[in-house]
N, C-alpha and C positions, 0 to 999 in steps of 0.2 A: 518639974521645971523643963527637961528634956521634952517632956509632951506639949510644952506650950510651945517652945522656941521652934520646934520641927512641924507642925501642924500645918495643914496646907497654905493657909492664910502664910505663917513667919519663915518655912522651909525656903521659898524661894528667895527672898527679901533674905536671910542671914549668910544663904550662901551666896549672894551676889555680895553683901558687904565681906564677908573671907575672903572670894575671891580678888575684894580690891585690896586687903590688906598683902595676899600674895602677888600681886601684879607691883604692889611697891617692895616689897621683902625682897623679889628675886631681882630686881635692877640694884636694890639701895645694900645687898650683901653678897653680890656678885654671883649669885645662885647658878652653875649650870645648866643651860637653856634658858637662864633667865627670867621673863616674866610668865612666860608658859609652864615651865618647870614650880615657879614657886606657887600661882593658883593653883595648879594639881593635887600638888600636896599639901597645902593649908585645906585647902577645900576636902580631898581624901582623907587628913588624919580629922577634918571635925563630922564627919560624915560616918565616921569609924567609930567616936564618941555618940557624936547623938544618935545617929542610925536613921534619918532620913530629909535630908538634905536633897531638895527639890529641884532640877535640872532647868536652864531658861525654858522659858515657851518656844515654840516649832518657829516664830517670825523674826525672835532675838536670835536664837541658830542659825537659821537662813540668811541674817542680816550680816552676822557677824564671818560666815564660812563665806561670804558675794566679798565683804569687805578685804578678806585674804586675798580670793583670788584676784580682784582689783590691785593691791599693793604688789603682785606678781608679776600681772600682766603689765602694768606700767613699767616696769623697769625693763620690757624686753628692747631689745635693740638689734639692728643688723647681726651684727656682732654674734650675740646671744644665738639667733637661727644660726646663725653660718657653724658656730661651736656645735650646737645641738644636730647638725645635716652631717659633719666631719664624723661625729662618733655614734651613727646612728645603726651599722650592723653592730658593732662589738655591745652595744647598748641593748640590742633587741634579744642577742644570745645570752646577758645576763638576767633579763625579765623573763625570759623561759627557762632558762638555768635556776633562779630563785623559786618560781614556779614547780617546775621539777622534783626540786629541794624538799619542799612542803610536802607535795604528794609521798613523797619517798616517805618520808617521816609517819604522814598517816596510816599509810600503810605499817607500818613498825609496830606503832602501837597501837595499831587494829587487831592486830595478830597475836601481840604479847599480852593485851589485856582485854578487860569484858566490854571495852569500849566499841557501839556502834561505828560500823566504819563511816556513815553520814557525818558523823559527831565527830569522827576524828580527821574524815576530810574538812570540815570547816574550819574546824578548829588550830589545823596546822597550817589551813590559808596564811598566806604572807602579809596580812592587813585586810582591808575592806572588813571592818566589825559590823556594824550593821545587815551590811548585807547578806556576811554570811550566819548571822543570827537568825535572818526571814530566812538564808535559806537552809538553813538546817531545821526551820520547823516546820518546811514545806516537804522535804525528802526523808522525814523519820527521824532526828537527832534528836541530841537534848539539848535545846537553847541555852539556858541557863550555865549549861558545861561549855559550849562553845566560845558565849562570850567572858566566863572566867579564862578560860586558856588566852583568847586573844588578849585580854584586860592584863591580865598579869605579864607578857609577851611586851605588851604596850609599853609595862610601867617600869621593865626591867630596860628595857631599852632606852627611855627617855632617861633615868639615870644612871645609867654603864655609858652610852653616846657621850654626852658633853661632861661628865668628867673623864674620860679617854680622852677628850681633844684637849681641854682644861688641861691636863697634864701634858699633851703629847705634842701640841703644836704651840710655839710661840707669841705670848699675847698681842705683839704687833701685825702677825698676820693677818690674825682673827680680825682685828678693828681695818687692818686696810683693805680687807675685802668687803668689807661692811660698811664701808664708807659711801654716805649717802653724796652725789653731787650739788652742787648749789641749792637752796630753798632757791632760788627764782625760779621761772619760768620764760621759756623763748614763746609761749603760746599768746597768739593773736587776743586771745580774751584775757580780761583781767584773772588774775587767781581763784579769787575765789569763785566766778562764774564758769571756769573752766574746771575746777573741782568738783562745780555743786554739776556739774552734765556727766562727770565721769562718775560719779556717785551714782545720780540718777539712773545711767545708761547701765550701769553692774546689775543696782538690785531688782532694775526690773529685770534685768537678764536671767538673776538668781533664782527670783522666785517663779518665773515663770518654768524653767527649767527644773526644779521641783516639782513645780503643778503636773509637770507629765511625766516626773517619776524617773528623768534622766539621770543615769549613773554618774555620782560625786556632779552631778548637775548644778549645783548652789557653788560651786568652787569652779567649776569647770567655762560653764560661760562667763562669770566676770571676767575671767583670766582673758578668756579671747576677745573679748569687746574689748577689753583695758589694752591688748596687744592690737590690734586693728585700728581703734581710733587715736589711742594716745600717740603715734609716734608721727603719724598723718593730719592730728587737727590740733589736738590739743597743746601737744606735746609739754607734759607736766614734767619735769625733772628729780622732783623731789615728794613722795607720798608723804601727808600728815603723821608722824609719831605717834600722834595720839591716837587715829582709827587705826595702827596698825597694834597698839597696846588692846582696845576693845576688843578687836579680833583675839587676839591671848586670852582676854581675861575670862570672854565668854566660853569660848570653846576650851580654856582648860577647866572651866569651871564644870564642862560636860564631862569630861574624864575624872574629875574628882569624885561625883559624885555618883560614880559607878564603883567606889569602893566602899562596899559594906563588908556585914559578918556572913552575911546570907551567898553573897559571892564564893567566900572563900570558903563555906561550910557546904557547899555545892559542887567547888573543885577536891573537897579533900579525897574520896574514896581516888581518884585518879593524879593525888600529890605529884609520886615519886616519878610514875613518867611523862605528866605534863610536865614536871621540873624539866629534865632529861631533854625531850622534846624542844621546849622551848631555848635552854643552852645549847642545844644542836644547832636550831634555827639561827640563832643568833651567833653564833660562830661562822657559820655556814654564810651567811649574809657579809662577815667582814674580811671573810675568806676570798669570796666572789667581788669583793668592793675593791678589795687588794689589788687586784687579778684587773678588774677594768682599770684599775687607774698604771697598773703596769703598762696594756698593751693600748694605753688609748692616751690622749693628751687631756685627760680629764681628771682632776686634781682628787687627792687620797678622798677629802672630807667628803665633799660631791658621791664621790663614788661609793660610799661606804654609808651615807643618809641613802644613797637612791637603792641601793640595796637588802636595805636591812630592812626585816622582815615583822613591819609595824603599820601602824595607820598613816594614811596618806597626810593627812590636815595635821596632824602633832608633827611630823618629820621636815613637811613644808616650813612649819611654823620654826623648826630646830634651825632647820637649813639656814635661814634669813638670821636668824641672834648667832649662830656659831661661823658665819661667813661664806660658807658653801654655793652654791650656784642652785636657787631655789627651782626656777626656769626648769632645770633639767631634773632634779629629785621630784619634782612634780612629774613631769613627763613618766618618767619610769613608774612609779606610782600609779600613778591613772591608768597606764596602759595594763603594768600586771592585775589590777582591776579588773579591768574590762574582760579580761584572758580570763580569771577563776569564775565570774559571773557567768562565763558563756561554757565554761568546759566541765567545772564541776558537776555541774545536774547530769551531762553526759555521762564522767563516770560514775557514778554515784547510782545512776539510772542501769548504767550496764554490768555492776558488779553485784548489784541485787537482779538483775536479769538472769547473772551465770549462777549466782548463789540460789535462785531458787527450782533451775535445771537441774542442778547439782543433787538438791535435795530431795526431786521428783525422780531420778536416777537412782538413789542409794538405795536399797533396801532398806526397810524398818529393824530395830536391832531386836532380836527376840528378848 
């Protein structure tokens, strides 16, 4: 039964119906994180049962990561830049501060255990999964190991995050910072011909920006074209509900089904200190979120999404259901992105430089 239901043909079709069953579960029982939160884990715990549950296609991803940054970039305003320009050093010393963090940590447990140091720089990376899965099996790691630490990292995060806030902040704040303004529209074109242009203008943006392999590209230009055109032509006030739930359903449905047995029977020989590791990080993250939102006017929740040390597109997607200031948890996000993509192969490159100096130096042991 299990081999028919999971077989290429029913694997993608049953986890896109889970996935809608948890996109309704986490609105209809107040799920932490909501609709993101509940396809992860319906999608995760039937993926754990049947053991292969089939991920969208590369155009449904693309669609659905253009459709985020679109519902992002629309809501920017004056406002929003002037917020994000006001706390823009104290912002830039926690994206290397977090950065920092992780290294610190790889090294730890480079040292204390049999773990490749490539494997353990990836791996304590502060997010960007993907990337740092190519590039740990470009620089010597072990894939596999990499993306269980970040996965696990991920999964610990998406539910420690919104049941801390769940508990910790007031439900009326949550909802008035959430609060969408008017369904109308001030824009010169009817609604829907001005939706169906800012649709239009994201996915080519998405896919194109894919096509050349640009870093968080598929998130990254809708966002800007959605900030460029919509405040200047369109000016939409209100994004659709429903593509913004598509956006959840799909892209949690990508994280769901990155938990098998095969994951976790990949991370055990390195359990106890990728556990270790990753409660560091994650403290480490709300430690430093504290810390901005003390010396900056930039509110706890904000501060403590843009710091914590997960996937950009889950955190974005947290930020916007938990009330936070998505705008800017994206900013931080992207940017310490861009930072580990460009610095890691550096060291990672120089530490197997000095280690194999090292080992042309020692003498051979009799």
């Amino acid at each position: 039964m299990k081999q028919v239901l999971t077989s290429n043909k029913w694997g993608l079709w049953l986890a896109l119906a889970v996935g809608l069953v948890g996109v309704w579960a986490g609105r209809a029982f107040n799920i932490p994180g909501g609709s993101f939160t509940g396809v992860m884990l319906l999608v995760g715990g039937a993926n754990l049962w049947l053991g292969s549950l089939r991920d969208a296609p590369k155009w449904l991803q693309t669609s659905a990561r253009s459709v985020l940054g679109l519902s992002i970039g629309a809501s920017v305003t004056n406002e929003t830049i002037q917020a994000i320009a006001n706390s823009l050093a104290p912002v830039i010393v926690m994206i290397v501060a977090v950065t920092v963090v992780g290294i610190v940590a790889a090294w730890a447990i480079s040292r204390y255990t049999r773990m490749r140091l490539p494997t353990a720089l990836c791996g304590a990376a502060p997010g960007a999964l993907p990337a740092m899965v190519t590039l740990s099996e470009d620089l010597g790691g072990e894939a596999p190991v990499v993306a269980t630490m970040h996965l696990i990292r991920l999964i610990s995060i998406l539910l420690i995050v919104p049941t801390l806030v769940t508990l910790s902040f007031a439900p009326q704040e949550a909802v008035a910072a959430t609060e969408i303004v008017a369904a109308a529209t001030t824009s010169p074109l009817p609604p829907a011909v001005g939706l169906g242009l800012l649709l239009a203008a994201g996915l080519a943006a998405g896919f194109l920006a894919r096509r050349v392999n640009m870093p968080a590209g598929d998130l990254l230009a809708p966002m800007f074209v959605a900030a460029l055109i919509n405040p200047t032509w369109l000016q939409i006030t209100a994004f659709p509900e429903g593509l913004r739930l598509f956006s959840h359903w799909i892209i949690g449905l990508g994280v769901g089904v990155q938990i098998n047995a095969r994951v976790l029977r990949d991370f055990r020989p390195f359990a106890v200190a990728g556990l270790l590791m990753t409660a560091f990080l994650i403290a480490s993250g709300f430690a430093l979120g504290w810390l901005l939102s003390a010396i900056t006017d930039i509110d706890l929740l904000t501060a403590v999404l843009g710091c914590a040390p997960g996937g950009a597109t889950p955190l974005i997607i947290l930020s916007g259901e938990l009330g936070a200031d998505a705008q800017l948890v994206a900013a931080m996000h992207v940017s310490r992105m861009l930072i580990l993509t460009v610095l890691l192969p550096l060291l990672i490159r120089g530490a197997a430089r000095r280690l194999a100096l090292r080992a042309v130096a020692e003498p051979p042991v009799a």
